[in-house]
N, C-alpha and C positions, 0 to 999 in steps of 0.2 A: 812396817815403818810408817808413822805418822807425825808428821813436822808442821805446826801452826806458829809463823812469826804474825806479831800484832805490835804495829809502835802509832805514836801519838803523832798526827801531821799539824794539826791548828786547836786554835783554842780562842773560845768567840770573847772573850773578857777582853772590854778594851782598855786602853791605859794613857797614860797622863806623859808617864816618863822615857825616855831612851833610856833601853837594857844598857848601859854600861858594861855590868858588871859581870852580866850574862855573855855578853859580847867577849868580854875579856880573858872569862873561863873559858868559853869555846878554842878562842885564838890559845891559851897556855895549855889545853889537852893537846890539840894538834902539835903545838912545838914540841911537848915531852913527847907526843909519840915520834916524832924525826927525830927525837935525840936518843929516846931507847932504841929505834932500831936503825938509825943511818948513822950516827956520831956519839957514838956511847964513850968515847973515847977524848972529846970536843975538849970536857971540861976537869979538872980536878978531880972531882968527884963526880965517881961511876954510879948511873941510874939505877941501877939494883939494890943498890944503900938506902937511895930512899922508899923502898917495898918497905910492907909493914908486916913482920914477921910477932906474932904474938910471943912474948918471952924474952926475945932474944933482938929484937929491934929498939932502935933509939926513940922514945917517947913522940918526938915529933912525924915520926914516918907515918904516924896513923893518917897524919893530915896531907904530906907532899904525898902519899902512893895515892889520895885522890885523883890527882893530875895526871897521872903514869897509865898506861894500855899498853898490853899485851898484842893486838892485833888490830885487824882492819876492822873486822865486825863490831869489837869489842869499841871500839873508839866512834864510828859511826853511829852505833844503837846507842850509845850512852851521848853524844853530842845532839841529838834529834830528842831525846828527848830533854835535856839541858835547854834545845834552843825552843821548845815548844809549850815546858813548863817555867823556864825559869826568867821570861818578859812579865807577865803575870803577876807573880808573885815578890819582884821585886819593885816591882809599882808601886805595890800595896805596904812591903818592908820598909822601901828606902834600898839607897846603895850600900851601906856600909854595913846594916843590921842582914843584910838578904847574903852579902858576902860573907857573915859571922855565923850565920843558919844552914851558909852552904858547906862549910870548911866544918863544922862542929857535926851535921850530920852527916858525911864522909867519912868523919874521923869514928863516929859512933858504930857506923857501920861495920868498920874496919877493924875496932876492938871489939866488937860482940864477934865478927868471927876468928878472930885468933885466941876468944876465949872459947867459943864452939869448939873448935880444931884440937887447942888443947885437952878440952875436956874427954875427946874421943881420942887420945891417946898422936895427934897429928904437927906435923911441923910446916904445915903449907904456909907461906908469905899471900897478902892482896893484896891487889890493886886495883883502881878504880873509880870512880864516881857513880859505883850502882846505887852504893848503902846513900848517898846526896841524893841522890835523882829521887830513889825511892822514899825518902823524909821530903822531898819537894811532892811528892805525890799526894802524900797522909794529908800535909799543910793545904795543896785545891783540896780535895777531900772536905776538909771543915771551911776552909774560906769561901770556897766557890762550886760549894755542894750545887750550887743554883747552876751553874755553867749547860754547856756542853762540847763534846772534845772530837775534833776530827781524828780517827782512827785508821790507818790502812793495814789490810790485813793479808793472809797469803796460807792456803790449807795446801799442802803439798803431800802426801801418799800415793807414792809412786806403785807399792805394791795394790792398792787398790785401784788406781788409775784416777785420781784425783787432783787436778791441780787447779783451785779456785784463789784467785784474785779480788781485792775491792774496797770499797769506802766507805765509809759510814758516820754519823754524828750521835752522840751518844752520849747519856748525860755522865759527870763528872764520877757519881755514886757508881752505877754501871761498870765504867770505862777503871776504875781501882777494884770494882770486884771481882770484875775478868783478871785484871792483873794479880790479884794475891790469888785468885784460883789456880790461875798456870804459874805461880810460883813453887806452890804448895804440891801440884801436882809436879814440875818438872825438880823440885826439889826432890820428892820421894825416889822419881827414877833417876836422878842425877847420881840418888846414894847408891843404890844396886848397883848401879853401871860402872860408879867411880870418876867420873866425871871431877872435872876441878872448875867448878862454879861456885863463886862465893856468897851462897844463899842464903846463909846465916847475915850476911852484910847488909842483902835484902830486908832481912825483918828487924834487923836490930835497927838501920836505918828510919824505915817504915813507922816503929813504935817511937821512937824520939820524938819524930815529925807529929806522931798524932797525940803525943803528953804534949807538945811547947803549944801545938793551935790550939789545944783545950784547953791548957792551964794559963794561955796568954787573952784567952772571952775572943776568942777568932770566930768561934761561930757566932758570939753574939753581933759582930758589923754583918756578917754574912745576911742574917737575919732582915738585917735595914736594906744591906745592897742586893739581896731575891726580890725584893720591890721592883726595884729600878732594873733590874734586868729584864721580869714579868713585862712592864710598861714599853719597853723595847720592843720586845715579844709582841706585846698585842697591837703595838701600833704598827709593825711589820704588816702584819693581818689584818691591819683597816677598822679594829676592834676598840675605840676612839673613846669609847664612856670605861670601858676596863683599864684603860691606859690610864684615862686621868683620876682613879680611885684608887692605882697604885700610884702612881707619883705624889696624891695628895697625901698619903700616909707616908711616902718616903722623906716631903720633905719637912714634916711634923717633927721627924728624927735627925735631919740634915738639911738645915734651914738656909743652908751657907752654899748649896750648891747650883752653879748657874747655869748650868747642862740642863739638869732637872728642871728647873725654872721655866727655859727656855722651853724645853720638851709642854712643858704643863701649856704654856701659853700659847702653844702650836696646836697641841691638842685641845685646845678651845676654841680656839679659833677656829679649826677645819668643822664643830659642832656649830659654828654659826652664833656663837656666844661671844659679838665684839666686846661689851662691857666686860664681862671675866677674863679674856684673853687681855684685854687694857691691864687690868688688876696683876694678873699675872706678869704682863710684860715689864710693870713697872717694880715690882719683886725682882727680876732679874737687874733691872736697870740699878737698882737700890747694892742688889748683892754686889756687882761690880764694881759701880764708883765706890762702896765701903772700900772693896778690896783694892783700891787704886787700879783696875783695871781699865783705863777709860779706852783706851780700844777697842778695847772688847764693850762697855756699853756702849760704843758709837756703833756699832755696830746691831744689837739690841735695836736702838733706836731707828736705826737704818729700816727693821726687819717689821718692829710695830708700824713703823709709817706707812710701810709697804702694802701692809695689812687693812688699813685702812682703821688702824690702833688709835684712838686720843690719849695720849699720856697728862692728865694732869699732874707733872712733877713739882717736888718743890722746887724754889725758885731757882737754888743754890745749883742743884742738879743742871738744871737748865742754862743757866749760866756755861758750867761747866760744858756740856755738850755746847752750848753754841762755838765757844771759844776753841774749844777744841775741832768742831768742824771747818773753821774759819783756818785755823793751822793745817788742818789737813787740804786745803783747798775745796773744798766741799761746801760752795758758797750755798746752792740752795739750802743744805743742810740747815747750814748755820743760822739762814734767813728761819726758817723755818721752827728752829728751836728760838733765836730773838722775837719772834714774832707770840710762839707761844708763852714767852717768858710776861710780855705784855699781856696778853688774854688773859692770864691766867691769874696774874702776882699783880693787878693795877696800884696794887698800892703800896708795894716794895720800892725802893730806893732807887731798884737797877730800872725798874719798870721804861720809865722816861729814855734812857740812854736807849737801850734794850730796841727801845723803835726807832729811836734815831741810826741805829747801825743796821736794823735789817732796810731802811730805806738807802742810808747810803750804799751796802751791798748790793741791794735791786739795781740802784744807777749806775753803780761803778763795773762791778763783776759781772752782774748779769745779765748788761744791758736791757735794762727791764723798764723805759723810761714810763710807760701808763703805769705799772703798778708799782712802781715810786711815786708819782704823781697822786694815786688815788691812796695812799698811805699817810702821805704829805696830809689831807683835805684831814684826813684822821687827827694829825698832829692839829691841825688847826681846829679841827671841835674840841681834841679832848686837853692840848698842853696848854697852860696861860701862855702870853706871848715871856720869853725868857731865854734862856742861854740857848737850847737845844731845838726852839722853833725857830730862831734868827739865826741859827746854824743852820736850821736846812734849808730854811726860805731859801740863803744865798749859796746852799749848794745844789738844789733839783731846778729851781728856776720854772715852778709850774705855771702853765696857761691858766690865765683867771676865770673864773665863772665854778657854776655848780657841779660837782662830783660825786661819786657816790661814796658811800663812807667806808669800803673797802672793799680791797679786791674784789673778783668774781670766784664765786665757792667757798671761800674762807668764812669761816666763823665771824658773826657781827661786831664787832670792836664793843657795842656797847650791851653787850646778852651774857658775857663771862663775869665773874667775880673772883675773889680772891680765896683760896680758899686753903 
């Protein structure tokens, strides 16, 4: 006797969304099985009606005996691996399309074997979510050939005296070839033995999954996103120039992505490449405020600053970031982006106000009375006397005599241009 179980624990593909829907199937296996086996009685209509008996069942049962388990095992191994493949892949679907891929290749499953069954002369009903799982497997397979999948495994041969344990990471391709082998093989002995495993549900499931990812160009995103996986990979390993030669081709194909952006400008920046890592950072910034995420580019911003980044943004950008940091409380911020809005845009419209508000934030919020003061000396070299320098004369109230014409470290008020 020789017994190998192997089920899927993790799965390194990160994601964007909360499994809803994964979530939801988990919690509806569990209840069908407390109502097949503790309350079969609870409602109307008794759980064995909705088995999917090939010939002789109601059209719809192919898709409600997904839900349904026969046993402990049986609902355990199929929910482990629902909750391990099916975050993933529903990321990448959506809710609504991942819940219509999961319910169709269940149901696929579940009429290829009660057309198997008939064919060989048989009357057995399924149930299950093998033939789902399994078209959830085909579909990583082509999408996330790049992955890799946490595996735990268990060799158990008692007549030889073998009982090994363990874990392992293994890529995607791998991790489905071991599985159709031990289907293939516990299929043959499941038919000798007579066994009631619905193997047929396995492959017909299986093949659905791997027509819709092919015939949907699923390998072809995979294709873009083994980039950005690779770039992950090397930058884990410290491998810094391969990281940014995958990301630069990733985002040749996916221009719009600010992970990637961000990754790229990090990994420029650890090469000691302030100028490209600027460039880079300012791609992200860009990506952002397009996408209305100003959050998220204050953020950005936060992280070039940090770096020791000069963002020459446009002015419009800028603007935005200061005002927004101003709203968040984040007054150096905000000085910090008015101040660059001047250096940079002198001959924009906001430029003028733009220094009048990072001076009055030095005075007011930051108590920052010399570099208000020496900001002020600024306004008076560079604004005619007008609205905005009789505004601040008689708000800072500086000590008279000579100054230096800005702060200490800052960039020289009169060395930027517009650009």
């Amino acid at each position: 006797m020789y017994f190998l179980y192997y089920y899927p624990v993790g799965f390194d593909q990160p994601r964007d969304r909360p499994p809803l829907v994964t979530s939801a199937l988990l919690v509806l296996m569990a209840v069908g099985f407390a109502w097949w086996k503790w309350f079969p009685h609870a409602l109307p209509l008794p759980p064995w009606r909705l088995v999917y008996l090939g010939g002789s069942a109601a059209p719809w049962a192919a898709v409600t005996a997904v839900l349904l388990h026969g046993g402990w095992l049986h609902l355990l191994g199929n929910m482990l691996y629902v909750a391990v493949l099916g975050p993933p892949i529903e990321d990448q679907l959506g809710h609504a399309r991942f819940l219509l891929y999961f319910l169709m290749l269940g149901a696929w499953g579940n009429v290829t074997h009660g057309v198997f069954t008939a064919l060989n002369g048989g009357t057995a009903g399924v149930l299950g979510a093998s033939g789902a799982i399994a078209g959830l497997l085909a579909i990583a397979l082509v999408r996330f050939y790049y992955a890799r999948v946490a595996i735990a495994w268990w060799v158990f041969a008692p007549l030889q005296g073998v009982n090994r344990v363990g874990r392992a990471h293994v890529p995607v391709v791998i991790a489905a070839l071991i599985w159709l082998l031990l289907q293939v093989v516990e299929g043959l002995v499941a038919r000798e033995a007579g066994a009631r495993v619905a193997y047929a549900a396995h492959f017909g499931g299986f093949a659905l999954g791997l027509f819709l990812a092919l015939a949907l160009g699923w390998h072809r995103e995979a294709q873009t996103a083994s980039r950005l996986a690779r770039a992950r990979r090397f930058l884990d390993r410290g491998q810094v120039w391969a990281a940014e030669g995958e990301l630069v081709d990733y985002l040749r194909a996916r221009p719009h992505d600010l992970d990637a952006a961000l990754r790229l400008a990090r990994a420029r920046r650890m090469t000691g490449r302030a100028g490209d890592a600027s460039t880079a950072y300012r791609r992200a910034l860009t990506i952002a405020t397009q996408a209305g995420r100003l959050d998220s580019a204050a953020e950005v911003w936060r992280e070039a600053r940090r770096g020791g980044c000069t963002l020459a943004m446009p002015a419009e950008q800028l603007a935005q970031m200061a005002f927004l940091f101003e709203k968040q409380g984040d007054y150096r911020g905000a000085v910090e982006a008015f101040l660059d809005l001047y250096r940079f845009h002198r001959s924009d419209r906001r430029a003028e106000f733009a220094l009048t508000r990072a001076v009055v934030l030095l005075r007011g919020r930051l108590q920052d009375s010399a570099a208000a003061r020496d900001w002020l000396e600024v306004v008076r070299c560079e604004f005619p006397s007008g609205l905005w320098r009789d505004f601040l004369e008689a708000e800072v109230r500086p000590e008279r005599g000579p100054r230096a014409m800005g702060p200490a470290g800052a960039a020289g008020p009169r060395t930027a241009s517009a650009t």
